[in-house]
Phi, psi and omega in degrees: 000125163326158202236125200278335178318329171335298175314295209317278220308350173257023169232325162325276201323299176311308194262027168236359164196140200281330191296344207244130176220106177056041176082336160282126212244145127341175113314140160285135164321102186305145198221136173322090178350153137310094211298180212259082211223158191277356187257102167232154241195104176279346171186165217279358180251346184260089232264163151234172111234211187221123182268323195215134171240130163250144174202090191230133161266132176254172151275029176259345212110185237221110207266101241215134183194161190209130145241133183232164180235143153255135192226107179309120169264348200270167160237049180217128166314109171255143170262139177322104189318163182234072224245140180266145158238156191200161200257151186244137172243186169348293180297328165150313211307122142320098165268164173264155156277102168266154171328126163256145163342330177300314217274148180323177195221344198212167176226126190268167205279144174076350144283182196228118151283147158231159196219113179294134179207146199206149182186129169246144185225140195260079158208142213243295191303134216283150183206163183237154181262146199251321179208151207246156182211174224230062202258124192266114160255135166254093185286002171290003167231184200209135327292158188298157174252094203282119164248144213238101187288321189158131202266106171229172200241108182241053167289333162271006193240021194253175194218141184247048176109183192262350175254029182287137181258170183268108207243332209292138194281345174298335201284004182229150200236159154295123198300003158262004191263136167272166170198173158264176153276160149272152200128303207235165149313132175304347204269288143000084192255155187222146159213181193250139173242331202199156166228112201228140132292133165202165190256127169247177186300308183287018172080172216280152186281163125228116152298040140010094169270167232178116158250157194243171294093089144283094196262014209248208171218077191170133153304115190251150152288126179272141168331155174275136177195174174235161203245089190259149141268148178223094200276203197259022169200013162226150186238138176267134187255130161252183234219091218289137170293309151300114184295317166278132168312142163205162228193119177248146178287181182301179216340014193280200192218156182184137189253123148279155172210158209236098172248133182260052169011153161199166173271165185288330191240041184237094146333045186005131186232291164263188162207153185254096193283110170256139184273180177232113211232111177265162177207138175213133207228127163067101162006036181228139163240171239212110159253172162190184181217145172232124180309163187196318186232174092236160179288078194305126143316119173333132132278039176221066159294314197260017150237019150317288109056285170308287204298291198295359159263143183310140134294123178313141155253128196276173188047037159231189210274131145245178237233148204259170145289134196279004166251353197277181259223298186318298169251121191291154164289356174259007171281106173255145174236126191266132128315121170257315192198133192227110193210172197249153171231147175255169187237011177086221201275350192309301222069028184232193174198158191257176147245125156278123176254150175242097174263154177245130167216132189244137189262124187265340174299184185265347208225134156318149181215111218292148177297096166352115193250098149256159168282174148203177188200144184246144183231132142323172180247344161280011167099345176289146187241114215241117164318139180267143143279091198307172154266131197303140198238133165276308177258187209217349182231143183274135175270120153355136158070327194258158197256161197186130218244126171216140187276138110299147178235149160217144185268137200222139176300148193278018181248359160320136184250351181041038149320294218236123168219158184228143175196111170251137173263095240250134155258115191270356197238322194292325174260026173340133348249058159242145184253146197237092242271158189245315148218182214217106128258209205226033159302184183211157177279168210268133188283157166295143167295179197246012160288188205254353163290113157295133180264117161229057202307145030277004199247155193237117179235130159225154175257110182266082150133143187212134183238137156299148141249209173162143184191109211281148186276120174278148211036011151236185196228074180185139172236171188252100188246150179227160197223119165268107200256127156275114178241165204227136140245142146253162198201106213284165172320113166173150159237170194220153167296139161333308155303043194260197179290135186254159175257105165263084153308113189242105169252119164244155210279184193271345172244039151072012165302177196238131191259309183216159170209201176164147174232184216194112160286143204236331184263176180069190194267345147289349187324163169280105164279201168267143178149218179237102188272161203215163176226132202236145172198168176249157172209151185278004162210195190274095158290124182260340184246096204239151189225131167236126195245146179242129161248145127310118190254154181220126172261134160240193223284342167299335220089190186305168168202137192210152196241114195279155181262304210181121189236126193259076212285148200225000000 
């Protein structure tokens, strides 16, 4: 939409001078430039400089915008000259600028103002602006008289829109380079810690983490700006995740985040860091952004990630980012166990993760909702499913055992895994990994203990009965098992993994089967759990298979333990 204000100001103009046609001026009597010093003065108390140049072709027409800042050097409140400003391009021609509604009227002794001018022109062909200027017009005499207050020179600052690329070599950074914006405050240091693609109900993401750095010695706010992507033929505008205003004390540190709409097989190739800029005129306001950085992207982004985790080492703590919200430090969290599960004919297979967490403080503490995820080494990412949990608090001192499942393609070999430990709550609804290893899944012992930790079985002996029914043609068997159960220092939800015991025939009919809770108030102590089926005649050659059972959002899933002939 055409910006209707155009008009006002070329109708100002026409009727304070015959020289004026639609905001387009002559040159004014040149007046010696400022040299090209960061110090320009708009008056002996008014410092200026220029924070932002627009020069963007719309389909409205080509849209010329300036925000500068002024700044009282006096120790008297001064009012903002009421000076027209207006832009130079190449070609000699001049526009005016209006004013926004916004902008200050005074300045207090010691302060910095900004001050906003927007102006749209009915012109398609691209041209650059050279300068921006600062003019005491007196419309009250014929012909008016103009003086030219002050001149700066911006051919390098003009910015053409959101698919504009950035060529300046200060202006662009590497993804390990930390920066400030220009523009924005100094205090303020950012560096890129992670970049994630993930799928939202509105189709896929990049996430973009952001550590903030208060290097300054006064508490700062950071500031408002945008995170644009940029592939090798679109550029995507993001979008800060965070909502809430936030404030850092002098050194403290605090992670942003950024979500980047993307198409699914459209790549990132950099990003474009932009500041925000308003302008507001006839009630309607007016945004735009002006580029200031970008960021080249790693190429093997999206296994950086992959490459920079740690290999797990077992029985140890793993080790979280020390910034994050989520997991207290006195919480420690264990990988116990990572294992495949099969789903039968389905065609998929589960990975089971097993975590153990010890609340090391003196106070109870609610069990952590963290997310996880296993990543591949070719990059597929497989979401994790928690196990329904009853209970909700970790007890001082005592390890307290909880499962993931991830549903896997069935040709996964879980050789090369990544399993990142995902925060679902501080970057809401997106997850933000807090940590990384490097693991892979775990072969069974080759002993004669079953593991289904926390718990350990072994069958030192197992039996048939069998009672053939007079008149009928069917017997009745029942297979009696001795079992040892044991249980490492650990406790588990009632909703935990079950032990299936399955007896079949010598051509793999499935005769009978059962499952046996090892947690809860039914759980299976030691002694002889038994599994009872019928058969229509006397088998004598029988296979009893021991599974671990798991549910996932799929359905069952089970891991054999021990297979047994009869």
């Amino acid at each position: 939409m055409r910006i209707k204000w155009t008009r006002h100001i070329a109708t100002a103009v026409l009727s304070t001078s015959l020289l004026a046609l639609t905001g387009v001026y002559v040159n004014a009597d040149e007046a010696p430039a400022v040299p090209a010093s960061p110090n320009y003065h708009l008056t002996d108390a008014i410092k200026a400089e220029v924070k932002s140049v627009l020069n963007e072709q719309t389909p409205n027409g080509t849209r010329l915008g300036a925000v500068v800042r002024l700044y009282n050097q006096g120790s008297r409140i001064t009012a903002v000259p009421e000076d027209e400003v207006r832009v130079r391009t190449d070609d000699g021609v001049e526009y005016a600028l209006r004013p926004s509604t916004a902008n200050a009227k005074a300045i207090m002794p010691k302060e910095k103002v900004e001050l906003s001018y927007l102006a749209v022109v009915d012109r398609e062909d691209p041209f650059t602006l050279s300068k921006l200027s600062w003019l005491d017009v007196d419309p009250y005499v014929y012909p008016r008289t103009e003086k030219l207050d002050l001149s700066i020179p911006i051919p390098s600052m003009e910015w053409h829109g959101d698919s504009a690329d950035i060529s300046n070599p200060s202006s662009i950074k590497t993804w390990e380079q930390s920066f400030t914006i220009p523009g924005l405050s100094n205090a303020i240091q950012y560096k890129p810690i992670n970049i994630l693609k993930q799928n939202t109900p509105q189709g896929p993401a990049s996430v973009l983490t952001l550590l903030a750095e208060n290097k300054g010695t006064t508490q700062q706010s950071i500031p408002d700006f945008r995170i644009d992507g940029k592939s090798a033929t679109k550029v995507y505008n993001g979008k800060k995740v965070e909502k809430d205003a936030i404030r850092l004390e002098a050194g403290e540190k605090q992670y942003i985040h950024f979500a980047i709409p993307t198409q699914d097989k459209d790549e990132l190739k950099s990003l474009n860091v932009l500041t925000l800029e308003s302008f507001t005129a006839d009630n309607q306001n007016v945004s735009y952004a002006i580029g200031r950085l970008n960021i080249l992207l790693p190429d093997n982004a999206a296994n950086l990630m992959f490459n920079q985790a740690e290999i797990y080492k077992k029985d140890t703590p793993i080790s979280f980012d020390p910034l994050n919200k989520l997991i207290p430090a006195n919480v420690n969290v264990l990988l116990e166990e990572l294992q495949m599960h099969g789903s039968g004919k389905d065609g998929y297979k589960a990975v089971v993760a097993k975590f153990k967490l010890l609340n090391n403080s003196d106070q109870p503490k609610p069990i952590p909702n963290f997310s996880a995820e296993l990543t591949n080494s070719s990059g597929y990412g497989y979401s994790g499913t928690r196990q329904s949990l009853g209970l909700q608090t970790l007890i001082p001192g005592i390890n307290y055992v909880i499962y993931y499942t991830f549903v896997v393609p069935g040709s996964e070999s879980g050789e090369q895994l990544m399993l990142k430990i995902l925060d679902g709550v501080s970057a809401a609804p997106f997850n933000i990994p807090i940590a990384a290893i490097r693991t892979q899944i775990q072969s069974s012992p080759a002993d004669d203990d079953l593991v289904f930790y926390p718990f350990h079985v072994k069958v030192n002996d197992f039996n048939i009965a069998r009672t053939y029914t007079m008149g009928t043609p069917s017997y009745s068997n029942k297979l009696t098992m001795d079992m040892t159960i044991s249980q490492d220092k650990a406790i588990v939800d009632p909703n935990f993994s079950k032990m299936r015991v399955e007896v079949s025939d010598k051509e793999g009919k499935l005769l009978g089967s059962q499952a046996f809770s090892l947690a809860g108030d039914n759980r299976l102590g030691t002694g002889d759990p038994a599994v009872t089926f019928s058969s229509d005649q006397l088998v004598t050659a029988l296979t009893v298979k021991i599974y671990e059972t798991i549910d996932t959002p799929y359905g069952e899933a089970k891991r054999l333990l021990k297979t047994m002939q009869y």
